[in-house]
C-alpha positions as CSV (number, residue, x, y, z in Angstrom):
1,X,-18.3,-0.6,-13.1
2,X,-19.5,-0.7,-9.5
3,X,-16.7,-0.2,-7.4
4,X,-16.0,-2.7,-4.7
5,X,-13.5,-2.2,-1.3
6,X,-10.4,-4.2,-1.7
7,X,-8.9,-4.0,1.9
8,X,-5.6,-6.2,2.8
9,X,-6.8,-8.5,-0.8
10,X,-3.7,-8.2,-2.4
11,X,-1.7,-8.2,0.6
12,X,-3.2,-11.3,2.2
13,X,-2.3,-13.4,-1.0
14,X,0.9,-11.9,-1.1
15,X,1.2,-13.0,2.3
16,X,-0.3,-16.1,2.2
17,X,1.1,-17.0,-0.9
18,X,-2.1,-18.2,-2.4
19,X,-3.1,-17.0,-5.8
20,X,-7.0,-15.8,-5.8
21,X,-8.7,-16.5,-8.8
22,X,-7.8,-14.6,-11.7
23,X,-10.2,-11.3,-12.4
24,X,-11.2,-11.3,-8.4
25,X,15.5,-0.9,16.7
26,X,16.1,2.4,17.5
27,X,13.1,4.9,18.4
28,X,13.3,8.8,17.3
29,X,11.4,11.7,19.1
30,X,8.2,11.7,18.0
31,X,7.9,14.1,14.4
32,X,11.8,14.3,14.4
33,X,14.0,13.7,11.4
34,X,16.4,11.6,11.7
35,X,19.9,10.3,9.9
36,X,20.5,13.8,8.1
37,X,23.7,11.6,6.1
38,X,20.5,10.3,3.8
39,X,18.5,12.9,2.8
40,X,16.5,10.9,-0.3
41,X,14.8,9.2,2.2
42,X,13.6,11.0,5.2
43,X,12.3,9.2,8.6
44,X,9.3,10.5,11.2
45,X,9.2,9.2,14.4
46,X,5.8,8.8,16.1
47,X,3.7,7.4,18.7
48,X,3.7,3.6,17.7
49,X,4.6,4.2,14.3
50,X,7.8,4.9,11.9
51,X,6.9,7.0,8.6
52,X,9.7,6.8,5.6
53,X,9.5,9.5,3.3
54,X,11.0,9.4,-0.2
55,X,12.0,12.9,-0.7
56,X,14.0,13.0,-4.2
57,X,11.0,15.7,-5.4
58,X,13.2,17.0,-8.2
59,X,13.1,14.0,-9.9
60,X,9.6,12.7,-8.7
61,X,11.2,11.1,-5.8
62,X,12.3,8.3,-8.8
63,X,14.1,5.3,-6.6
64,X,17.8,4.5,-7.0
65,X,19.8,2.0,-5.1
66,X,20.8,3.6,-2.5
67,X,17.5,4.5,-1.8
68,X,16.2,0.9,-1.9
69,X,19.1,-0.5,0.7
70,X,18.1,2.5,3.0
71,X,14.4,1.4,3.2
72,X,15.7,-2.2,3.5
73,X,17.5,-1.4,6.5
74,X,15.1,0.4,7.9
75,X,12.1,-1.9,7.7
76,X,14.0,-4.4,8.6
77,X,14.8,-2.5,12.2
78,X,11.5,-1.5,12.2
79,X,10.1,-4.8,12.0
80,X,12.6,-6.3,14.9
81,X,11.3,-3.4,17.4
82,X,8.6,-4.3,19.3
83,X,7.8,-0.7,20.4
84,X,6.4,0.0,16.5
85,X,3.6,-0.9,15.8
86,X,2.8,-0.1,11.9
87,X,5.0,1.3,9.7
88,X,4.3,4.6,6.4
89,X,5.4,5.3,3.2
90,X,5.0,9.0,2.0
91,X,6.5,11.3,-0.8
92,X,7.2,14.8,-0.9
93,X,6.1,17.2,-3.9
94,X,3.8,16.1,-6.2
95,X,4.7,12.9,-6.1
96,X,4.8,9.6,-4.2
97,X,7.0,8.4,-6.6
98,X,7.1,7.8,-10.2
99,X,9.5,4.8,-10.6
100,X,12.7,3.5,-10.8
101,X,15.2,5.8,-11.6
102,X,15.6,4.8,-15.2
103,X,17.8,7.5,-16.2
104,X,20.7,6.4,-14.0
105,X,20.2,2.9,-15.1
106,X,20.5,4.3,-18.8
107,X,23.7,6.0,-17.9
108,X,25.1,3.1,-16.4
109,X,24.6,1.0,-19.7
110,X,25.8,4.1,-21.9
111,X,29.2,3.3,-19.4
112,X,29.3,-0.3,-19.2
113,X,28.1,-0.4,-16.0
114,X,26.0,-3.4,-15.9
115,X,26.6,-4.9,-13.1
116,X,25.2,-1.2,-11.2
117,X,21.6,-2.3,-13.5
118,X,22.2,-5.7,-11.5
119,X,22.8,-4.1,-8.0
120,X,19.7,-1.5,-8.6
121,X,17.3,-4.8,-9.7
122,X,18.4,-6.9,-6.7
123,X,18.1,-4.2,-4.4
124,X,14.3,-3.1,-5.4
125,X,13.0,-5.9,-5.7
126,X,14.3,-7.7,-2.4
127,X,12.8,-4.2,-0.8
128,X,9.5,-4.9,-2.9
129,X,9.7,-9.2,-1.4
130,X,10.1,-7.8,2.2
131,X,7.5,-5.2,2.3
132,X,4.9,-7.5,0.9
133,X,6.1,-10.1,4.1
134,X,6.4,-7.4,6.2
135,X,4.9,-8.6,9.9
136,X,3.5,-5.3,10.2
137,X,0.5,-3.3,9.5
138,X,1.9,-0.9,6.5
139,X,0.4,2.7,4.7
140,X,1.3,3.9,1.8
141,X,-0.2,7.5,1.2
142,X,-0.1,7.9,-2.9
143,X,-0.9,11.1,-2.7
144,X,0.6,11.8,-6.0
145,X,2.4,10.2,-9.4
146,X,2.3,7.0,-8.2
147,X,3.7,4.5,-11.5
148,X,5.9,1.8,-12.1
149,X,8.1,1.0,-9.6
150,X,6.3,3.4,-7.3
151,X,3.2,1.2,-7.2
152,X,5.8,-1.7,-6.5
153,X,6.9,-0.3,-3.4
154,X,3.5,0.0,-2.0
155,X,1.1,-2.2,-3.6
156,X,2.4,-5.4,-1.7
157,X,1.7,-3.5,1.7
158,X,-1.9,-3.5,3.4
159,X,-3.2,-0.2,2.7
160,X,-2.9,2.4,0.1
161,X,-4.7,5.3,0.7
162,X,-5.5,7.4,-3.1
163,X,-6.5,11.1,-3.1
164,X,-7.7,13.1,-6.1
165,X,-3.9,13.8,-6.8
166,X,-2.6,10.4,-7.7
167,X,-2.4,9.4,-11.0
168,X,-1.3,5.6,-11.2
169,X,0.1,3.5,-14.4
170,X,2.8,1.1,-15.6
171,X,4.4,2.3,-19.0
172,X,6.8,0.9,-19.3
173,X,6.3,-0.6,-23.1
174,X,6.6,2.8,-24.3
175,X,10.3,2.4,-23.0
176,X,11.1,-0.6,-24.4
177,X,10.7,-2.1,-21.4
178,X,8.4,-4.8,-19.3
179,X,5.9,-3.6,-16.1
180,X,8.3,-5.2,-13.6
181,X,8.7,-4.7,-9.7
182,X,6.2,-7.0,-8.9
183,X,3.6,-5.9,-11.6
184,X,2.9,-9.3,-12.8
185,X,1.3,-10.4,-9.9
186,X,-0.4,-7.5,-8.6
187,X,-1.6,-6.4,-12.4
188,X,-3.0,-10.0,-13.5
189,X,-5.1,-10.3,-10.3
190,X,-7.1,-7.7,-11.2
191,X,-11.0,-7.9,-12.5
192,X,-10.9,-9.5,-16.2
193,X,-8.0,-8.4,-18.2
194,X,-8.0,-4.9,-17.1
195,X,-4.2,-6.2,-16.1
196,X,-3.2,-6.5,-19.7
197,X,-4.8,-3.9,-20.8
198,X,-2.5,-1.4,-18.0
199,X,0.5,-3.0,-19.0
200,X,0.5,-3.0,-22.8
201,X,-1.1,0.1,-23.5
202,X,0.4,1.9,-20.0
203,X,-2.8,4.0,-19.2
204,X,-3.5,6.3,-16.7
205,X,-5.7,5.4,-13.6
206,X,-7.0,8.4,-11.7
207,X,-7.1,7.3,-7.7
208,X,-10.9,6.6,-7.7
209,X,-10.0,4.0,-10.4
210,X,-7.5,2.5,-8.3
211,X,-9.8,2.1,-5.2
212,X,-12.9,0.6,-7.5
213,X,-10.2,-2.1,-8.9
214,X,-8.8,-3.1,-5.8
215,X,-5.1,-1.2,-6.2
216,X,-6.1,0.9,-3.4
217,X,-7.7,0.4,-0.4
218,X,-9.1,4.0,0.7
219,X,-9.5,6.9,-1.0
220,X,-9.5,11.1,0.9
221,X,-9.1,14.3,-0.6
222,X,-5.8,15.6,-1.0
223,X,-6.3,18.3,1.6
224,X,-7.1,15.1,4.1
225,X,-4.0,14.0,4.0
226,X,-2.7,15.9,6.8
227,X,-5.4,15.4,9.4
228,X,-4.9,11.3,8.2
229,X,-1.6,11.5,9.0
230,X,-2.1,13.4,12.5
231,X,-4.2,10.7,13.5
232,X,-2.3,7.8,12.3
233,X,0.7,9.8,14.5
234,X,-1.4,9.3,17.3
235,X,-2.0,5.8,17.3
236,X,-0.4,3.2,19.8
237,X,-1.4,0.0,17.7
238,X,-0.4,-3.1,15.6
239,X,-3.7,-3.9,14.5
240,X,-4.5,-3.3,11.1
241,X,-8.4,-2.9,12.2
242,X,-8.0,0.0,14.3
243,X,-5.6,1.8,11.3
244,X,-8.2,0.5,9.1
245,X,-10.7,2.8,11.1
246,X,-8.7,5.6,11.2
247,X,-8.6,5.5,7.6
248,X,-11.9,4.9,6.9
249,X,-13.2,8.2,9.3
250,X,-11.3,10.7,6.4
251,X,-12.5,8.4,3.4
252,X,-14.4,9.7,0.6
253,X,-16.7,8.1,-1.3
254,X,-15.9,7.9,-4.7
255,X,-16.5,6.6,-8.2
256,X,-14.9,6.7,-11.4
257,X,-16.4,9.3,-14.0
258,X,-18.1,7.8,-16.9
259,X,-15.5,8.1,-19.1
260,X,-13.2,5.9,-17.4
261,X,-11.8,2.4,-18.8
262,X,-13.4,0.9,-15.8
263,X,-17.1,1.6,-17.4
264,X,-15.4,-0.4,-20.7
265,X,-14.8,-4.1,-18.8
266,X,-16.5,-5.9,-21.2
267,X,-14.6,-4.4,-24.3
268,X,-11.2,-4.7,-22.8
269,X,-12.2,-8.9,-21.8
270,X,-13.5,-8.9,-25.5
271,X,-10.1,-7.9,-26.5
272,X,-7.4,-8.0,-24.3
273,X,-8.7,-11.6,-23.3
274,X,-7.3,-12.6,-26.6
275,X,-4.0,-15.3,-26.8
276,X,-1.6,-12.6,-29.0
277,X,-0.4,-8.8,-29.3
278,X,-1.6,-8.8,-33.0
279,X,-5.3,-10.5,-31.6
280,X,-5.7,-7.8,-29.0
281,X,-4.7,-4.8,-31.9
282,X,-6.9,-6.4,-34.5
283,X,-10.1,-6.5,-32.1
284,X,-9.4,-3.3,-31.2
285,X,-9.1,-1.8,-34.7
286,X,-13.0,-3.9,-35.5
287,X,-14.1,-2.4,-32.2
288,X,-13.1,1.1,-33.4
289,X,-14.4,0.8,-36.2
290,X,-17.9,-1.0,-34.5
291,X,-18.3,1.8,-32.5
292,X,-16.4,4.9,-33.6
293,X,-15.1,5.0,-29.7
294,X,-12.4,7.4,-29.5
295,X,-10.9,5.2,-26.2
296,X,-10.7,2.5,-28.6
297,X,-8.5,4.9,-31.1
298,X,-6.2,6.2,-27.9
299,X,-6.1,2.6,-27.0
300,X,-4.6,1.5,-30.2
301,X,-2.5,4.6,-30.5
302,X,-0.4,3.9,-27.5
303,X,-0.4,-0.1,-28.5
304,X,1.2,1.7,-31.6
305,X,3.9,3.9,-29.7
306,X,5.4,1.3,-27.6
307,X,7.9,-1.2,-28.6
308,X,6.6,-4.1,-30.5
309,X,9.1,-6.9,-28.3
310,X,8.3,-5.1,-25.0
311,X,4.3,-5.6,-25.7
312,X,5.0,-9.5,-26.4
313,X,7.5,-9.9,-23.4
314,X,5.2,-7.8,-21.3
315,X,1.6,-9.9,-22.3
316,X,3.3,-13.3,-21.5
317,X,4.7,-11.7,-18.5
318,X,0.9,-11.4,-17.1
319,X,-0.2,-14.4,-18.2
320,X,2.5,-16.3,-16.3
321,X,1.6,-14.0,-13.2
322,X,-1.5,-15.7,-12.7
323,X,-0.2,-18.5,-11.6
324,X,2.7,-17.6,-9.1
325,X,3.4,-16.0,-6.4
326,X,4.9,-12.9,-5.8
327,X,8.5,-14.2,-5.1
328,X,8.6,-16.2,-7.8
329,X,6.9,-13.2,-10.4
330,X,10.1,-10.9,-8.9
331,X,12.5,-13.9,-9.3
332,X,11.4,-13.9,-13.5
333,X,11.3,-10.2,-13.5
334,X,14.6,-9.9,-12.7
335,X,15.6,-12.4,-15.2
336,X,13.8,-10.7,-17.3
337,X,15.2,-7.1,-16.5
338,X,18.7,-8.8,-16.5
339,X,18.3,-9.8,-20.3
340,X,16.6,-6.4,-21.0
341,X,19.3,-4.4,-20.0
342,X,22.3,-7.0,-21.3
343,X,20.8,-5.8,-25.1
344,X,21.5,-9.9,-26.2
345,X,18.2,-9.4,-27.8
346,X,17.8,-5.6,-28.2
347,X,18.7,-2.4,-27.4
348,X,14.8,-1.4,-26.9
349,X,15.2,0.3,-23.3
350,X,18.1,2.1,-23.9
351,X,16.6,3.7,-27.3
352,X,13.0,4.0,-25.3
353,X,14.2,6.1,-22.3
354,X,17.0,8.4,-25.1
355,X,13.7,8.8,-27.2
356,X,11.3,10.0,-24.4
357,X,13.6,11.1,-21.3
358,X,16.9,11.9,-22.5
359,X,16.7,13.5,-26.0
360,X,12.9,13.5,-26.1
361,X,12.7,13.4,-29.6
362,X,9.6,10.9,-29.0
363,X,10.8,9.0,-32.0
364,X,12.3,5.7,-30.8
365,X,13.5,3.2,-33.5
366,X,12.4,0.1,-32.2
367,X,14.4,-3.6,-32.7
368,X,12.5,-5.6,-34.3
369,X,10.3,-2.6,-35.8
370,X,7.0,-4.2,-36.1
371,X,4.9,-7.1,-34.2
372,X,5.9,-9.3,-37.4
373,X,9.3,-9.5,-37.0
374,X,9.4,-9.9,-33.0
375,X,10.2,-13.6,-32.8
376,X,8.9,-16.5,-30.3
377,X,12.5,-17.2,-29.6
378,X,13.2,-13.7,-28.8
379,X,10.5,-13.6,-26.2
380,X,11.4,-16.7,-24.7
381,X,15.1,-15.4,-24.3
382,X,13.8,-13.0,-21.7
383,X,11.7,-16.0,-19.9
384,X,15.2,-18.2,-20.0
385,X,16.9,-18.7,-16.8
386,X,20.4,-16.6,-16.7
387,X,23.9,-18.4,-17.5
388,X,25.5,-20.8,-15.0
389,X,28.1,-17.9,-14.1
390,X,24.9,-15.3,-13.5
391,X,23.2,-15.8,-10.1
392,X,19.5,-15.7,-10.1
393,X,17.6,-13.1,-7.6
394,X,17.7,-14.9,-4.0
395,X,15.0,-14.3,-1.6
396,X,14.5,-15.4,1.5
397,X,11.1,-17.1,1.0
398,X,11.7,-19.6,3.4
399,X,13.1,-17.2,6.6
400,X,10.6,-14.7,6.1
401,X,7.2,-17.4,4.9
402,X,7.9,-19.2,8.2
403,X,6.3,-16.4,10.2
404,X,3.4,-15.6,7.6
């Protein structure tokens, strides 16, 4: 697949709240550290510039809630301070970061803690809403695991720099669970239906893939990164050209290696184009067969590992990204996430992360266990707007759209 540059595409739609066709306050010394009472998420003061590291490395720098009000508050400052330009998002370790932190949200249900799950979606996903209005220029450096709800929490910005070190997907079907934090909009703009194809079967993308899809926007070694963010340090700018520049002077110029998914576009239209979960398996299984393809075999492998309901919920969560926004894809995704964790229709998270984080067993019992017995009104429950007495995720589309 020839690659093609992707610069400020998702952003400006984000921004601008059009849908492209589908398939297409306070300043700190400069390099100090500051507010030592938070240590998951680090700040660096520069010239014109604020960087925010996640720095939870044991745990792949995984966000929790606290985590998400902290980088709330401070993009919010940074935003109202005229004397900051642009604004970065970093990890440290080998990570940027690999997701939510699902662990703690298992715990919380194994307590009764439900309305913590609540807190912990409403506060990632407003996070995820105001970075992708942010007024300013914004970097994330994936230099690293970058999945789930770490591509949330920087796809929406304007650039995201890949190196040979990240390592991007959204698996969250193979935990019972539905590519969420804005993954609905970002994966089902993507060329063709590689956007179902990353969110049912939860594949890896190395960070050449990213940048010839359009997920990232520049792609450096991973021994660049520190001479990148030198120069970004340097700047005195709000102007996402002259950041766009600096960039571009370290880039690489990359493609993926001929084994990669991206070389299979017409395969994964052919079958992940198709209108059901047993459709896409089915064409999969002639196309195996066809060709004797072991990517076809892998494919169906995972289709086969995750949970049956999360692989419905999640394809019907794609298609209905196409045609929204990306307020509107977080408002159903936390409706969704909300019936997910309640267990109304099953316990199919819980049982996914005991199976492959907790116990790690790898043997999850799936409810319903097969494709057969997952039901249309089952699906729809997660799509169903919460009770009267359960608030629905508020953003403030019209404060922050205003200025867009």
């Amino acid at each position: 697949m020839q690659s093609f540059k992707a610069t400020s595409f998702i952003r400006r739609c984000v921004q601008s709240c059009r849908l492209p066709p589908p398939g297409s306050f306070c300043s700190f010394p400069s390099n100090s550290i500051a507010d030592d009472t938070d240590s998951e998420v680090l700040v660096e003061g520069n010239a014109s510039s604020r960087t925010a590291i996640l720095n939870r490395p044991s745990v792949l720098n995984a966000i929790n809630t606290s985590m998400g009000a902290r980088l709330q508050k401070l993009y919010k400052s940074w935003e109202e301070n005229p004397d900051i330009g642009f604004i970065t998002l970093k990890g440290t370790g080998r990570a940027f970061c690999a997701g939510g932190d699902i662990v703690a949200l298992y715990r919380f249900l194994k307590r009764g803690q439900l309305e913590d799950c609540k807190e912990f979606f409403r506060t990632i996903y407003s996070f995820i809403y105001l970075l992708g209005t942010c007024l300013k220029p914004h970097v994330a450096i994936l230099d690293g695991i970058t999945m789930g709800g770490g591509a949330g929490v920087s796809i929406p910005g304007t650039f995201r720099l890949a190196t040979n070190k990240t390592v991007f997907a959204t698996p969250e079907t193979l935990i019972g669970f539905h590519p969420d934090a804005g993954a609905s909009f970002y994966l089902s703009h993507l060329p063709g239906h590689l956007g179902e194809y990353l969110a049912l079967a939860g594949d890896k993308l190395s960070g050449a893939e990213m940048v010839a899809c359009g997920l990232a926007t520049h792609y450096a070694l991973s021994e660049k990164v520190p001479l990148i963010e030198e120069r970004l340090g340097k700047l005195v700018t709000d102007d996402p050209s002259v950041i766009e520049t600096s960039l571009e002077q370290y880039a690489d110029l990359v493609l993926p290696d001929k084994m990669s998914a991206l070389h299979r576009i017409e395969t994964l239209d052919k079958c992940f184009g198709l209108d059901t979960v047993e459709e896409i398996i089915d064409a999969l299984e002639m196309e195996a067969g066809r060709t004797c393809d072991a990517w076809c075999t892998s494919v169906l492998q995972k289709l086969k590992e995750a949970s049956p309901l999360g692989l419905k919920v999640s394809l019907r969560s794609i298609r209905d990204g196409r045609f929204q926004t990306l307020d509107q894809c977080l408002t159903r995704e936390y409706r969704m996430s909300l019936q997910g964790m309640s267990g109304q229709v099953s316990m199919d998270f819980c049982e996914g992360v005991r199976a492959r984080m907790v116990d790690r067993d790898f043997a999850p019992k799936w409810d319903p266990p097969s494709l057969e017995q997952v039901s249309s009104d089952m699906v729809d429950q997660y799509f169903s707007p919460l009770s009267v007495s359960e608030p629905e995720l508020e953003l403030p589309t019209k404060q922050r759209e205003a200025f867009l």
